[in-house]
C-alpha positions as CSV (number, residue, x, y, z in Angstrom):
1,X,-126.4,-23.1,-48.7
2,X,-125.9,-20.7,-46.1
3,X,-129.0,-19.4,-43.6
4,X,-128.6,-16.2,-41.2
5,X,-130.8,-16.0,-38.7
6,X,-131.7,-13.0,-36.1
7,X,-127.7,-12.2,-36.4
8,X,-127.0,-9.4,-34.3
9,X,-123.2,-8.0,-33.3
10,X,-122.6,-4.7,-31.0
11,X,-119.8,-3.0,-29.3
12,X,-121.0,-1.5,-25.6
13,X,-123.6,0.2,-27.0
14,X,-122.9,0.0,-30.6
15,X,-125.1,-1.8,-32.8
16,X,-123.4,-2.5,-35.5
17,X,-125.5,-5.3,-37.0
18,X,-129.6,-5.4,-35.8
19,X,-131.5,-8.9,-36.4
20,X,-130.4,-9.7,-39.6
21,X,-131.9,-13.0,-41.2
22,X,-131.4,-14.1,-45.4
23,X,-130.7,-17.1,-47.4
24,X,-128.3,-17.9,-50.0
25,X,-129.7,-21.0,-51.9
26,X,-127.3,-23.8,-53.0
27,X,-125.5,-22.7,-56.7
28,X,-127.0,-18.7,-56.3
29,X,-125.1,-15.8,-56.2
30,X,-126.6,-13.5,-53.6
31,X,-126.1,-9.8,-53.2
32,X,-125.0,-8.0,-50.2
33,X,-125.5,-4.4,-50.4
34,X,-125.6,-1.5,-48.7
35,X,-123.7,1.8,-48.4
36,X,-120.0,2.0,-46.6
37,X,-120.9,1.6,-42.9
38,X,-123.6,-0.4,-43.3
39,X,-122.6,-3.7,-41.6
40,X,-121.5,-5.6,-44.5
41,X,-117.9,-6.4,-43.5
42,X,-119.0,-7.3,-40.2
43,X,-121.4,-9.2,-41.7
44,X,-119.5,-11.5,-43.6
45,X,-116.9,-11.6,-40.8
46,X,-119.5,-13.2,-38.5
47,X,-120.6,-15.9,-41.6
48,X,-117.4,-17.1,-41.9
49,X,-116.4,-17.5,-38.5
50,X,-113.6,-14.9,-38.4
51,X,-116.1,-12.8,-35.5
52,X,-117.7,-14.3,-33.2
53,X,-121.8,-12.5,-33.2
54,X,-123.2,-11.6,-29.8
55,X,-126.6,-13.2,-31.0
56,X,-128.3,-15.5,-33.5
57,X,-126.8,-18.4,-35.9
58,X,-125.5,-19.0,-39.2
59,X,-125.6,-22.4,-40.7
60,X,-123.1,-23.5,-43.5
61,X,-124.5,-26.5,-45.3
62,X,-126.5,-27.1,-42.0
63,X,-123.2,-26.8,-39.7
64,X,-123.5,-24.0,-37.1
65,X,-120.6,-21.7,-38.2
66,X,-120.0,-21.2,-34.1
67,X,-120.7,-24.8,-32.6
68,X,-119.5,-27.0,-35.6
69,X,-116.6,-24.5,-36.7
70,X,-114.1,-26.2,-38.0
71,X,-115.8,-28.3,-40.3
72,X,-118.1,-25.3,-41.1
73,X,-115.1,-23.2,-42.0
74,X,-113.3,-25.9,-44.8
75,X,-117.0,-25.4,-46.1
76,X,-115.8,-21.9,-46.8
77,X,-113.9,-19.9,-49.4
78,X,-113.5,-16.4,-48.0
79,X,-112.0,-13.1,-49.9
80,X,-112.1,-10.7,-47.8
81,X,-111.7,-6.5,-48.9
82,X,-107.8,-7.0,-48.6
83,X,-107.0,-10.4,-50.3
84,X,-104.9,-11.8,-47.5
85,X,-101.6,-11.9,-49.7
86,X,-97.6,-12.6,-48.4
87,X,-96.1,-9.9,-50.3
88,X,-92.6,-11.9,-50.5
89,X,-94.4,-14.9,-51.7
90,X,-94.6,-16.0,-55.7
91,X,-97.9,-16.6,-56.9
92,X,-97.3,-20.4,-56.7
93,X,-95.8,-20.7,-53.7
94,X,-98.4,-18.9,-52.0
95,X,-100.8,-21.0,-53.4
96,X,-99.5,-23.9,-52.4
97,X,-98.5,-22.8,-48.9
98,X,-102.6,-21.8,-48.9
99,X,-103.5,-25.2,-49.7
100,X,-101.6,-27.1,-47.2
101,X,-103.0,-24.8,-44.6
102,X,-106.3,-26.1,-46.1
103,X,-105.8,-29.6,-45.8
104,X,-105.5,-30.2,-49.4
105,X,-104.6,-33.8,-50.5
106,X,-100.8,-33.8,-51.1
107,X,-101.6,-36.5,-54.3
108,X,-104.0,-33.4,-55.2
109,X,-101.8,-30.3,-54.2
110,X,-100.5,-29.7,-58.0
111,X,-104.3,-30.3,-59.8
112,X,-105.3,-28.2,-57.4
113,X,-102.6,-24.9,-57.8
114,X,-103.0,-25.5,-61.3
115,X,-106.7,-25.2,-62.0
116,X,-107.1,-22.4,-59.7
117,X,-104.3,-20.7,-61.6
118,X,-106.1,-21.4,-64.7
119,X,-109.8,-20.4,-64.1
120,X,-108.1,-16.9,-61.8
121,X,-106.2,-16.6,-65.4
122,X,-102.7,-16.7,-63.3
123,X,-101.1,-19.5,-65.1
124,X,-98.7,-16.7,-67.0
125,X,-97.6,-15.2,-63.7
126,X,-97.2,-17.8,-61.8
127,X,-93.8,-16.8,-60.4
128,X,-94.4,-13.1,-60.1
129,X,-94.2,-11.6,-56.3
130,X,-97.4,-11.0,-54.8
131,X,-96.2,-7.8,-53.7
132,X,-95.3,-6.7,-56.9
133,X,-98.9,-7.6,-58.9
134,X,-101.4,-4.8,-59.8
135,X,-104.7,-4.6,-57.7
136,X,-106.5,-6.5,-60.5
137,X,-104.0,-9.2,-60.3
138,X,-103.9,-9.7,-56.3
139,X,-108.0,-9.7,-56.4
140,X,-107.7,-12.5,-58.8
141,X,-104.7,-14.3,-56.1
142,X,-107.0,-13.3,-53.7
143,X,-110.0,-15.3,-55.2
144,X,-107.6,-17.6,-56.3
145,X,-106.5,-18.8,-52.4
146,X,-110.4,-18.8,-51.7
147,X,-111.0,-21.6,-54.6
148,X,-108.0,-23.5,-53.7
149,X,-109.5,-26.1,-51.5
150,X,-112.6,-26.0,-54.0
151,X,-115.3,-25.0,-51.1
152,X,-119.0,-25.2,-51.8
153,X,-119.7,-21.8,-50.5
154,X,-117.8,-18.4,-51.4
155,X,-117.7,-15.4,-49.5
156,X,-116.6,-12.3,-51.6
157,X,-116.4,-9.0,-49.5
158,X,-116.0,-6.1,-51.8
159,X,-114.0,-7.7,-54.6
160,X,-113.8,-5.0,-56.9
161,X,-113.2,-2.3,-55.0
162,X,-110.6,0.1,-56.0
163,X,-110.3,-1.5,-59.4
164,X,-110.6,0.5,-62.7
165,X,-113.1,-0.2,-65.3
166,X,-111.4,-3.2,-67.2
167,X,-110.4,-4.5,-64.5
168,X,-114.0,-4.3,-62.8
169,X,-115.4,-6.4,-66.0
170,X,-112.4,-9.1,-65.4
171,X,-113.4,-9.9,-61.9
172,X,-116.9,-9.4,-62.6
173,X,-116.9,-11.8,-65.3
174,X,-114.8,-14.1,-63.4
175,X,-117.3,-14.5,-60.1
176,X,-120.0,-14.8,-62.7
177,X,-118.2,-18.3,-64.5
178,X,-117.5,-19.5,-60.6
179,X,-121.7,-19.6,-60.0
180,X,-122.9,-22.8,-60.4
181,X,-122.3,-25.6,-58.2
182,X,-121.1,-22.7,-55.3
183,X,-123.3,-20.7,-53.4
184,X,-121.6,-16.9,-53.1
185,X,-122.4,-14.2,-51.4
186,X,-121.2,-11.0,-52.8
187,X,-120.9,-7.7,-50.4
188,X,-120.7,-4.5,-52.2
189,X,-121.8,-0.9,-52.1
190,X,-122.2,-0.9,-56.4
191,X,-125.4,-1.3,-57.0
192,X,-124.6,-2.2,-61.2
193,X,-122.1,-5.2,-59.2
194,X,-125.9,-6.7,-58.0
195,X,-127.5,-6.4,-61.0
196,X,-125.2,-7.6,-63.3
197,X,-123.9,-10.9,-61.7
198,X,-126.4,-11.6,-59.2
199,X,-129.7,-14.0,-58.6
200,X,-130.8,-12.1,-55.3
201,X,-130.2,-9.2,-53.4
202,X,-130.7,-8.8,-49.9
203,X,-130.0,-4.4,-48.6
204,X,-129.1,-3.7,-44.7
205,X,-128.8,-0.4,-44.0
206,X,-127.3,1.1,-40.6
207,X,-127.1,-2.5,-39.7
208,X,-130.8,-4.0,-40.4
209,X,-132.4,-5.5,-43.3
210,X,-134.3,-3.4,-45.3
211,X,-135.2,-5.7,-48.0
212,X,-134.5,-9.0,-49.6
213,X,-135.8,-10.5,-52.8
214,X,-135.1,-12.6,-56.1
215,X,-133.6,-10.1,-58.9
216,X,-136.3,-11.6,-60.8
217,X,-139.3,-10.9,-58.8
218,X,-138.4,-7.2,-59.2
219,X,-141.3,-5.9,-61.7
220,X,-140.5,-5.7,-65.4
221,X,-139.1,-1.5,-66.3
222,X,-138.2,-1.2,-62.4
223,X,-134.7,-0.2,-61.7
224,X,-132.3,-1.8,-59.0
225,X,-131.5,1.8,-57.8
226,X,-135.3,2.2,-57.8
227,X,-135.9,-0.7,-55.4
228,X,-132.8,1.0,-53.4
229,X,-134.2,3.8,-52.5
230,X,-137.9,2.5,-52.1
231,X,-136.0,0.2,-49.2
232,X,-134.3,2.8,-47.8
233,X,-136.7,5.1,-48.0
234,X,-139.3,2.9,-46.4
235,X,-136.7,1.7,-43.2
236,X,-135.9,5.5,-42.6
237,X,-139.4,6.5,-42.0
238,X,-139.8,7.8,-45.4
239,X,-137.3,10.3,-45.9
240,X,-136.6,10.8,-49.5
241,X,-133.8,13.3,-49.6
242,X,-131.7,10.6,-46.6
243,X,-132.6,8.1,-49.6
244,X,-131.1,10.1,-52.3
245,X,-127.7,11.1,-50.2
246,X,-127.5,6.9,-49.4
247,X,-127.5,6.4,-53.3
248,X,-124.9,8.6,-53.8
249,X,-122.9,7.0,-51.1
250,X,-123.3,3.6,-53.0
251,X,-122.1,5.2,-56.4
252,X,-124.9,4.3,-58.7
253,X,-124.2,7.3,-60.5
254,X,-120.9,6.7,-60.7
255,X,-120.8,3.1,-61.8
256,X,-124.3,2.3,-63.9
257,X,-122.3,2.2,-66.8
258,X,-119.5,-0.3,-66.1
């Protein structure tokens, strides 16, 4: 499970994230969303310890990501918007120079290469060069070094971003088979990426929280882009046409039918 409560990050007198509090129940896959800008990335920077916030807490399983951080972090499977690839490296050897800098079991070292392999759907291209792998293919290394150490909780920033349409379905599909026993939190400025794979959905917008709710608690004929701009609409002081532009920044238009 992880809780955020009253998180908060500036910079001088930048506030980049304003208060934020939301929970990600144990085996649900929770939404992010908000348009570029928002305070996602910093967001999920601060959750898995990679930022320190200037106020509030974030519990991972009940550690405090900040005063237990270490054991809060091998909690943690983290992908962040640029999967954190060695472009020299083979597809195997990263993932096994990953997993010792996880701490994996050197008795469990191979299972473990080898599963991930298998669920990312790497197993073929195991001793390709990372650098020389489509964007489809390091997303899936990408997620692939986040499940190495088999973490209860995943943290997906953006992770199909800059993909084409087949490719979008792949990873989509992919996160969606990994929900379960894992909690995830998925950031993204698609608002189909919500409704399709998600449970709940929590929207910041210019750094607060603007709403947060089950997918299924969202009346029957109501649509997610509907909800959007009610939110938005609503935190803004109830300017419709700001609403409209900050769908069009999140691409609903563009990617509804993916």
């Amino acid at each position: 499970m992880i809780e955020v409560k009253d998180l908060s990050k500036t910079y001088g007198n930048f506030v980049a994230v304003s208060g934020i509090s939301f929970k990600a129940e144990s085996g649900q896959i929770l939404g992010f969303l908000g348009p570029n800008g928002a305070g996602k990335t910093t967001t999920m920077r601060i959750i898995t310890g990679y930022m320190p916030a200037t106020s509030g807490t974030v519990l991972i399983d009940g550690l405090d990501i900040f005063a237990n951080s270490l054991e809060a972090r091998r909690r943690i499977g983290y992908l962040p918007e640029i999967p954190p690839l060695y472009s020299d490296m083979r597809i195997e050897a990263y993932l096994r120079f990953v997993a010792k800098l996880r701490n994996v079991r050197r008795a469990a070292l191979d299972n473990a290469v080898e599963h991930v392999m298998h669920v990312c759907g790497l197993t073929s291209m195991a001793g390709r060069i990372c650098g020389q792998l489509s964007k489809g293919y390091r997303q899936r290394v990408g997620l692939a070094q986040a499940l190495i150490h088999d973490p209860p909780v995943l943290v997906l920033d953006e992770p199909t971003i800059g993909l084409d349409p087949r490719q979008i379905h792949e990873i989509r599909e992919l996160i969606r088979s990994l929900a379960g026993k894992r909690t995830i939190v998925l950031s993204t400025h698609i608002l189909p990426e919500v409704s399709q794979i998600c449970d709940r959905v929590v929207i910041i917008n210019d750094g607060r929280l603007v709403l947060e709710e089950q997918l299924s608690d969202i009346p029957a004929g109501t649509s997610l882009e509907e909800v959007f701009l009610q939110a938005i609409a609503k935190e803004s002081g109830g300017g419709e046409g700001s609403a409209e532009e900050t769908l069009e920044e999140v691409g609903a238009g563009h990617s509804a039918r993916f």
